[in-house]
C-alpha positions as CSV (number, residue, x, y, z in Angstrom):
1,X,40.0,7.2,-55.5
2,X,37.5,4.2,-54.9
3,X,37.3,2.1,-57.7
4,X,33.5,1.9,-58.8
5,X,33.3,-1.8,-58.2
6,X,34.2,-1.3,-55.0
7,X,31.1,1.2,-54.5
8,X,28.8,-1.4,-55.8
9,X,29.8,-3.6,-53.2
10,X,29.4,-1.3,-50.8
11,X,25.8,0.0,-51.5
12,X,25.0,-3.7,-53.1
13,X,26.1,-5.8,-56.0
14,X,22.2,-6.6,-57.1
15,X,19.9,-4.1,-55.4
16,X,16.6,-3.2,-56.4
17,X,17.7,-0.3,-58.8
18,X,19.9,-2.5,-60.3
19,X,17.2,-4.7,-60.7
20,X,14.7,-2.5,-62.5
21,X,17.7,-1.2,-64.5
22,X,18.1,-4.7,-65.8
23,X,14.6,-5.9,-66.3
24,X,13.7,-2.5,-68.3
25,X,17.4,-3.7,-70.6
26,X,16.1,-7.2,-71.0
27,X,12.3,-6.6,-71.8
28,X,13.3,-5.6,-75.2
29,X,14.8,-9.4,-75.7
30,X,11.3,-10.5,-75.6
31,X,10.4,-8.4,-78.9
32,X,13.9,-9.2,-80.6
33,X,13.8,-12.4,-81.6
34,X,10.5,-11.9,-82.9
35,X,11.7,-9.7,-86.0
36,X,14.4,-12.3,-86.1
37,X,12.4,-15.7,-86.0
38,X,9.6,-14.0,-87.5
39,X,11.4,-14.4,-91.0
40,X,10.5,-18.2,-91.0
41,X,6.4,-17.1,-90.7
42,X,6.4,-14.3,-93.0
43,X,8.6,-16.0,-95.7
44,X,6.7,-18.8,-95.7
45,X,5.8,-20.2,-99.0
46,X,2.5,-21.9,-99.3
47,X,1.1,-24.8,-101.6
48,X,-0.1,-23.0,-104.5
49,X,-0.9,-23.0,-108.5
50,X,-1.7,-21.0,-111.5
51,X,-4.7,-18.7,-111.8
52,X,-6.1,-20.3,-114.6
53,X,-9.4,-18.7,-114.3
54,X,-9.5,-18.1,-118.1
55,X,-11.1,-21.5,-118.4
56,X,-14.5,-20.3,-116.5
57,X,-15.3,-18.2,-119.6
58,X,-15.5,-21.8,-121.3
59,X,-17.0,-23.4,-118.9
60,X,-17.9,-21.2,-115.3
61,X,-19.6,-24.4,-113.3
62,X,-16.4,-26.2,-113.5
63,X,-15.3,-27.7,-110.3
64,X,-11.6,-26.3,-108.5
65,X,-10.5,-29.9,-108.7
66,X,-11.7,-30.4,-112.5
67,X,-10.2,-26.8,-113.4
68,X,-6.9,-27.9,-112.5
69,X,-7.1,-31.2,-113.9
70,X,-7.7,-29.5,-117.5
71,X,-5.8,-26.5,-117.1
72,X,-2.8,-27.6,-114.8
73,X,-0.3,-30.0,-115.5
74,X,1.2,-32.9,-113.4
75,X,4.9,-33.3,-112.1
76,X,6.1,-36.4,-112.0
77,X,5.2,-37.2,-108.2
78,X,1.8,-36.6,-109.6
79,X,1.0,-33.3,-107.8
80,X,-0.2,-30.4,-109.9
81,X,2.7,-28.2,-110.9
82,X,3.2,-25.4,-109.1
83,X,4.8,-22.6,-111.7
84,X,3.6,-24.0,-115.0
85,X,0.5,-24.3,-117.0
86,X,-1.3,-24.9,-120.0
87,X,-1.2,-22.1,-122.8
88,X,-4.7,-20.8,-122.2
89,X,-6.8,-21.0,-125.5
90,X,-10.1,-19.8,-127.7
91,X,-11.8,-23.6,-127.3
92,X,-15.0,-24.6,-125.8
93,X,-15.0,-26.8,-123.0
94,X,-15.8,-29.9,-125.2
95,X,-13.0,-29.4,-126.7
96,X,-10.8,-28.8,-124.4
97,X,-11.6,-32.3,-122.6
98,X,-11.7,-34.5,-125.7
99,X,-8.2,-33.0,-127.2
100,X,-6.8,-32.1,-123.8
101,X,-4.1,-29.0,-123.7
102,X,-0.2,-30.0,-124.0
103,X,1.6,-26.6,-124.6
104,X,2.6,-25.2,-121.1
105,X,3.6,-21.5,-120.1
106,X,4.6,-20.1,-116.9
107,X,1.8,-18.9,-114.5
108,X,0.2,-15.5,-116.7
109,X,-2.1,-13.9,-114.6
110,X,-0.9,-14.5,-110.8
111,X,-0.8,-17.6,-108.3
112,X,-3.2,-19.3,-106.0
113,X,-2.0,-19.6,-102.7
114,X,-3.4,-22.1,-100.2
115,X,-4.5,-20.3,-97.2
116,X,-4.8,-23.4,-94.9
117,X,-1.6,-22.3,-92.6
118,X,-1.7,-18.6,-93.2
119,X,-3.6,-15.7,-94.8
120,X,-0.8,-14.0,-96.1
121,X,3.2,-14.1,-96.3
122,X,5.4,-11.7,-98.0
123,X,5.7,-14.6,-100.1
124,X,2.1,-14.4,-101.5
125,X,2.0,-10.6,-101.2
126,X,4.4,-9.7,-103.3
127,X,4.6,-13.5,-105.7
128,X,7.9,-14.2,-104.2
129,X,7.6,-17.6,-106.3
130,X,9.1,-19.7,-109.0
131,X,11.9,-16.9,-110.9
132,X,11.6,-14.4,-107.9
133,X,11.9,-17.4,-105.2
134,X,15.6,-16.4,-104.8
135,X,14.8,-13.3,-103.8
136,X,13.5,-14.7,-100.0
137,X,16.9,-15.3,-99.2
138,X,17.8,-11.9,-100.0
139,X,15.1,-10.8,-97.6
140,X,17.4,-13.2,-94.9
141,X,21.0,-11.5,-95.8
142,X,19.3,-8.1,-96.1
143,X,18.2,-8.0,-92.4
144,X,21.4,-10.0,-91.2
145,X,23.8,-7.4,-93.1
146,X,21.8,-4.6,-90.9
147,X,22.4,-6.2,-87.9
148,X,26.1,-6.4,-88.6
149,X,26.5,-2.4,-89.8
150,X,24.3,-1.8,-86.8
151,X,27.1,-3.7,-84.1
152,X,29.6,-2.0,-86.0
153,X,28.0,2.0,-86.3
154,X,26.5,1.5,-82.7
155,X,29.9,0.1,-81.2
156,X,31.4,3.6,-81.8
157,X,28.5,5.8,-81.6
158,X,28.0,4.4,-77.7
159,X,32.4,4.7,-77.1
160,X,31.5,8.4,-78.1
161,X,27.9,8.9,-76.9
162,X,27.6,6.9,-74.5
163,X,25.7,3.2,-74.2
164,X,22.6,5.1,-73.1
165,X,21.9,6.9,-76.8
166,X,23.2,4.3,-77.9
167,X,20.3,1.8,-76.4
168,X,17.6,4.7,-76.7
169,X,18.1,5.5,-80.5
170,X,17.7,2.1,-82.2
171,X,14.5,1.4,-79.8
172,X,13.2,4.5,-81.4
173,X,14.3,3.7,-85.5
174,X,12.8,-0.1,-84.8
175,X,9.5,1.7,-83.7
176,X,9.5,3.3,-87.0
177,X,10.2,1.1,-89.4
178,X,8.6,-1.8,-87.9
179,X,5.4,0.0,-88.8
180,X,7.1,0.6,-92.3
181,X,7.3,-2.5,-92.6
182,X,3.9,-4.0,-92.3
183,X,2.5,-0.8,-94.8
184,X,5.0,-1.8,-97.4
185,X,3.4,-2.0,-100.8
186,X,6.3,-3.8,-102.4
187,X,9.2,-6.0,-102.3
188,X,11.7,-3.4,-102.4
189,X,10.1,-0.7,-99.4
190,X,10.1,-4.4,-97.2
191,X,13.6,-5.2,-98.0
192,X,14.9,-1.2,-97.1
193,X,12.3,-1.2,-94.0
194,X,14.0,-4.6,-92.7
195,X,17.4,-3.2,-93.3
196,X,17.2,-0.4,-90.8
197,X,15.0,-2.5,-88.4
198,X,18.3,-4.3,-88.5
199,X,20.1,-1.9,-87.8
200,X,18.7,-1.2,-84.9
201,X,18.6,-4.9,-83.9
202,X,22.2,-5.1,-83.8
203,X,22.7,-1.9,-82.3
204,X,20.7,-2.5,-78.9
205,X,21.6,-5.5,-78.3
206,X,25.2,-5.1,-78.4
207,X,25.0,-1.8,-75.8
208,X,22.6,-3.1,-74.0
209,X,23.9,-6.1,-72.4
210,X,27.3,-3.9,-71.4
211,X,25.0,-1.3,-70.5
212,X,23.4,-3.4,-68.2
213,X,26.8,-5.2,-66.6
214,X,28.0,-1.6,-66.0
215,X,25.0,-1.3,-63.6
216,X,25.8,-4.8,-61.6
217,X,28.7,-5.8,-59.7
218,X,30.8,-8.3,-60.4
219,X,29.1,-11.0,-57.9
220,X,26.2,-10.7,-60.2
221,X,27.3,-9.9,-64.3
222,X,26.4,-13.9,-65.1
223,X,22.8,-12.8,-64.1
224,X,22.6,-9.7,-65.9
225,X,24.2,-11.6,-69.0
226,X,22.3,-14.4,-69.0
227,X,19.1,-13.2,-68.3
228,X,18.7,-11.2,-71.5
229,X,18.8,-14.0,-73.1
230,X,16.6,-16.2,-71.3
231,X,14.7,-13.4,-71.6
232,X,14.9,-14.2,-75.9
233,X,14.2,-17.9,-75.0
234,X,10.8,-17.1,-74.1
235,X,10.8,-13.9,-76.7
236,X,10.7,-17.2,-78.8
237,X,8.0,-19.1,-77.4
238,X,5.8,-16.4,-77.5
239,X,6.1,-15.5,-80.9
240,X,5.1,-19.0,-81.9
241,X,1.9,-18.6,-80.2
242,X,1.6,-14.5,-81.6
243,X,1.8,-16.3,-85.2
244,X,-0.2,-19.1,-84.3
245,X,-3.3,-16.7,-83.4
246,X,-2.2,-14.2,-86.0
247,X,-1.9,-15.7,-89.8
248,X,-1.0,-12.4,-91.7
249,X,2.2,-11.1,-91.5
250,X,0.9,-7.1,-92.0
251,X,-0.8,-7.8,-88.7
252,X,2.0,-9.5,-86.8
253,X,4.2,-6.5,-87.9
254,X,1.6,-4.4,-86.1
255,X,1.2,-6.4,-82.8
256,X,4.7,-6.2,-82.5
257,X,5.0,-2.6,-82.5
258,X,2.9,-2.1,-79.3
259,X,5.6,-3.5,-77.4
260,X,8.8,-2.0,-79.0
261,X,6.2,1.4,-78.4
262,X,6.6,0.5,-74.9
263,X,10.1,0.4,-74.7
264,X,10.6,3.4,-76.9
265,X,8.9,5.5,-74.3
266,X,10.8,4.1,-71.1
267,X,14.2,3.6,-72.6
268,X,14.9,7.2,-71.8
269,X,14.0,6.5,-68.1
270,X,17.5,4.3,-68.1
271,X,20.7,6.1,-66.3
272,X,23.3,7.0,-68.2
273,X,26.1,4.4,-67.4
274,X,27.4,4.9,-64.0
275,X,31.2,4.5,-65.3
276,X,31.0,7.8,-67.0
277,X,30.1,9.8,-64.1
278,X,33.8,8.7,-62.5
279,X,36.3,11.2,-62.3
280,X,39.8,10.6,-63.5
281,X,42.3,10.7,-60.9
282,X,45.2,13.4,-62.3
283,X,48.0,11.0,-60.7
284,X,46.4,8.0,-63.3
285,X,48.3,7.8,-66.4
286,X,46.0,8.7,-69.1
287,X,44.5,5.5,-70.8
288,X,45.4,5.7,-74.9
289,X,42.8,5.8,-77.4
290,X,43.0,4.3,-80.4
291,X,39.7,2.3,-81.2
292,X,39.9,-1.2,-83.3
293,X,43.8,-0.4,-84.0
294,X,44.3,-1.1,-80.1
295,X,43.3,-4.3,-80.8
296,X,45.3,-4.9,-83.7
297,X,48.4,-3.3,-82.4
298,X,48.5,-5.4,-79.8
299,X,49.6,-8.8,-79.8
300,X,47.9,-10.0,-76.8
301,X,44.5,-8.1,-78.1
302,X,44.9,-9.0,-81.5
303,X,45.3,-12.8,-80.2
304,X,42.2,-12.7,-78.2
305,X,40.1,-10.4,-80.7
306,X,40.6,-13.1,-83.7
307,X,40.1,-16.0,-81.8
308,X,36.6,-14.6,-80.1
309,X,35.7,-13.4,-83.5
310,X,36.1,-16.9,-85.3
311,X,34.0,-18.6,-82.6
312,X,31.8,-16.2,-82.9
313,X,31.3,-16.6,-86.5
314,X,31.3,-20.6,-86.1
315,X,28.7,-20.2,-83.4
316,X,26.6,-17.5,-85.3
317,X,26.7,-19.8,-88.5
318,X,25.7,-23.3,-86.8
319,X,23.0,-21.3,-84.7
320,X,21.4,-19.1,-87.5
321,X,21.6,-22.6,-90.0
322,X,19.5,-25.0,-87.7
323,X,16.7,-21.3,-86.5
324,X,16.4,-20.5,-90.1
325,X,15.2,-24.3,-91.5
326,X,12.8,-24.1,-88.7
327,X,10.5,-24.6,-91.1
328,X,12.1,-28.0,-93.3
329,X,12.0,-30.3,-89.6
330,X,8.9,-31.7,-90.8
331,X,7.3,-30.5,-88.0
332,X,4.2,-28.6,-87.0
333,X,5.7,-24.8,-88.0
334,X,4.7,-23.5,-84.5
335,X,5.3,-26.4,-82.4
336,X,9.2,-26.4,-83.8
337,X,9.2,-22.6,-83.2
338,X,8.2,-23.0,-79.8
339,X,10.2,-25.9,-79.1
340,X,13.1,-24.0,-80.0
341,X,12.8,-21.1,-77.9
342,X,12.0,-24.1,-74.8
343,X,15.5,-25.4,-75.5
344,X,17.3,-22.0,-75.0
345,X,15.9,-21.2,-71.9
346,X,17.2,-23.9,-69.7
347,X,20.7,-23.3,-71.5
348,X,20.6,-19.8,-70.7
349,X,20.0,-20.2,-67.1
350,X,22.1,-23.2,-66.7
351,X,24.9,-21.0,-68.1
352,X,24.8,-18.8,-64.9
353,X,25.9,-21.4,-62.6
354,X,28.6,-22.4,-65.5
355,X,30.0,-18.9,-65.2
356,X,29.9,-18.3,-62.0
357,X,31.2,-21.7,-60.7
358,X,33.8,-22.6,-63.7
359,X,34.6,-19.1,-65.3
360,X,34.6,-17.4,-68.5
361,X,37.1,-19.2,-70.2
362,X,36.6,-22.7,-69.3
363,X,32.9,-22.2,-70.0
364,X,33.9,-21.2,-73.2
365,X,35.8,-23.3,-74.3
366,X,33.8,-26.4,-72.6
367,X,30.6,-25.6,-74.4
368,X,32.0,-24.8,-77.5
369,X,33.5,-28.0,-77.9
370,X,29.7,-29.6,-76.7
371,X,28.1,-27.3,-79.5
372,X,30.4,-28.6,-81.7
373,X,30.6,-32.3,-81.3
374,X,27.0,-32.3,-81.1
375,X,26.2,-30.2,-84.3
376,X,28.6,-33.1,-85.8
377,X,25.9,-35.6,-84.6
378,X,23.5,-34.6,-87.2
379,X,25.7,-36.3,-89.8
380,X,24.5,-39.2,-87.9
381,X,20.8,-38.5,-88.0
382,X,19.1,-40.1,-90.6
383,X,17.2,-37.3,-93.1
384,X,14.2,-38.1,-92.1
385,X,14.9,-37.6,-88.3
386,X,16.1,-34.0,-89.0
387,X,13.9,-32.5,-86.1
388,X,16.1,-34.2,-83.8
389,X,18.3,-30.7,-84.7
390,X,16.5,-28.7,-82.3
391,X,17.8,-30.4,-79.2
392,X,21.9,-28.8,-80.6
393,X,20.3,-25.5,-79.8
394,X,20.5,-26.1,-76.1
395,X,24.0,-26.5,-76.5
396,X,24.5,-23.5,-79.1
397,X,22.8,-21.4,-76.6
398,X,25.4,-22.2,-73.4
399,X,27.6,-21.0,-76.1
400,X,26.4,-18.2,-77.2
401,X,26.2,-17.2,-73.1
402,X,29.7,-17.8,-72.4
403,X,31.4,-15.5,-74.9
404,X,33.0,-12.7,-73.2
405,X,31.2,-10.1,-74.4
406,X,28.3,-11.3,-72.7
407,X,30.1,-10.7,-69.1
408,X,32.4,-8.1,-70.1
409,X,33.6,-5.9,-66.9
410,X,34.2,-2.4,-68.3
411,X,36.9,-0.8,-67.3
412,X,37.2,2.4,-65.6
């Protein structure tokens, strides 16, 4: 029986079905990386101070700047503090400015936020400041521990299912609780809403890359790799501008569900993977299952599976460290964002010719070694150069394309 890489180059390794097939799998990369990035806008934590509007019952035609000057106090860079203030009290306002307060309390009745860069985060939403500032970071691990129990429920599910449900059903749970999301009234619904919208992160995009691969013959699996993530490149770019234009993160929530709506509909429009439509020849001896213990019974496999996986933590960890402190380059917030996802793009497409001129291996191991010698350079970089760390993602991303799984040729 033909092999079904031999059909494909028969009928055509990149035809126009093919084609449409991977455009339709990479379109959802431009929506990705905005619930991803979008963590640096919506967590943002503004300038802001005490409501200390108790002083207007002294006093109500008090200037802003003269009602933090008597109701405020100072740090010791001489800014107005931002989680303290003076133990409100029964005076009149002569009073208060001849004696001056000196007994502070933490912030009684709420915060003000500045609203210069945006109307409103999660941050001032829900007073994610001062004691419950830890919690943002929870927010972070929260949606990065649904992406990993998404890669590892949706690995299975699609071995069993197939890569097609397995694509189809996080497209539709992302739809869902992306608009759960931006109608959560608290803290808690945001962080459980995020959760499964990871979930469903990490389950598409590890099926739908193979998925995609499956479809293109071997000639052409760099292009079906790399694409979707050029396609996240400029997923990037654009969600700097959707941000820019769009200062409230309820909103942003919104606008992005149009999109993910669209994909939700289609996505059931993509063929099954062609791989399972093959018969089994009866003279083949029949292949053993076993699932993760293959790889672990093996020495070969076991080799190969815990050397990928420490790159791929090593990669995932310098790549995640320099897109998630966006935000502390010093930078214009949206001019960092978008130069970030402008770095990735040129990597990404670069990486084709790497792959199909040098090979898997060699690519990998060449560009990890450039990711890491140049994330090393930013020991060199004086502090207040940091935003010189967005040029290491253009090496992080060739990285990122050359891993195996990114051009993995299923077998039949």
């Amino acid at each position: 029986m033909a092999d079904f890489g031999d059909i494909l180059r028969t009928i055509g390794d990149f035809g126009l079905f093919q084609k449409l097939i991977l455009f339709g799998l990479c379109f959802p990369n431009l929506v990705l990386p905005f619930h991803l990035a979008s963590l640096i806008f919506i967590q943002s934590d503004p300038e802001r101070h005490c409501n200390t509007d108790w002083v207007l019952r002294a006093a109500s035609n008090l200037s802003s700047e003269e009602q933090l000057n008597l109701t405020v106090p100072r740090q010791e860079d001489g800014t107005f503090s931002r989680c303290l203030m003076f133990t409100p009290v029964d005076w009149d306002i002569d009073t208060i400015r001849e004696h001056g307060l000196n007994q502070t309390t933490d912030c009684q009745n709420g915060w003000v936020y500045n609203k210069t860069v945006y109307e409103a985060t999660i941050v001032t939403d829900f007073d994610l400041v001062c004691g419950k500032a830890n919690v943002v970071g929870l927010a972070q691990t929260v949606f990065m521990a649904g992406i990993l129990l998404g890669s590892l429920l949706f690995g299975p599910f699609a071995e069993s299912f197939g890569r097609q449900r397995a694509t189809q059903i996080p497209m539709v749970i992302m739809l869902i609780f992306t608009v759960t999301t931006g109608l959560s009234p608290n803290f808690y619904l945001y962080m459980a809403s995020q959760f499964l919208v990871g979930i469903s992160y990490g389950g598409f995009r590890i099926n739908c890359i193979v998925l995609a691969t499956e479809w293109v013959g071997v000639t052409r699996r760099s292009y079906a790799s790399c694409l979707s993530q050029t396609f996240g490149g400029v997923g990037q770019c654009i969600l700097a501008g959707v941000i820019f234009f769009i200062r409230d993160w309820r909103l942003a929530q919104f606008v992005m569900v149009a999109p993910i709506a669209v994909v939700a509909v289609y996505i059931w429009c993509v063929h099954v993977s062609s791989f399972t439509n093959i018969k089994t020849d009866p003279e083949k001896k029949v292949v053993q299952k076993g699932g993760i213990l293959i790889l672990i019974r093996s020495p070969v496999l076991r080799k190969y599976f815990f050397t990928i996986t420490l790159a791929w933590i090593s990669l995932n960890l310098s790549y995640y460290c320099l897109s998630f402190n966006v935000g502390n380059f010093g930078l214009n917030i949206f001019l960092t964002q978008l130069m970030f996802g402008l770095t990735e793009i040129p990597g990404h497409i670069l990486c084709i010719f790497i792959l199909e001129y040098l090979g898997r291996k060699i690519s990998l191991m060449s560009t990890l070694l450039t990711g890491g010698f140049t994330c090393f350079l930013i020991l060199a970089v004086p502090q207040g150069k940091v935003p010189t760390g967005i040029d290491f993602t253009f090496f992080l991303s060739f990285s990122s394309c050359s891993f195996p799984e990114r051009v993995a040729i299923p077998s039949t």
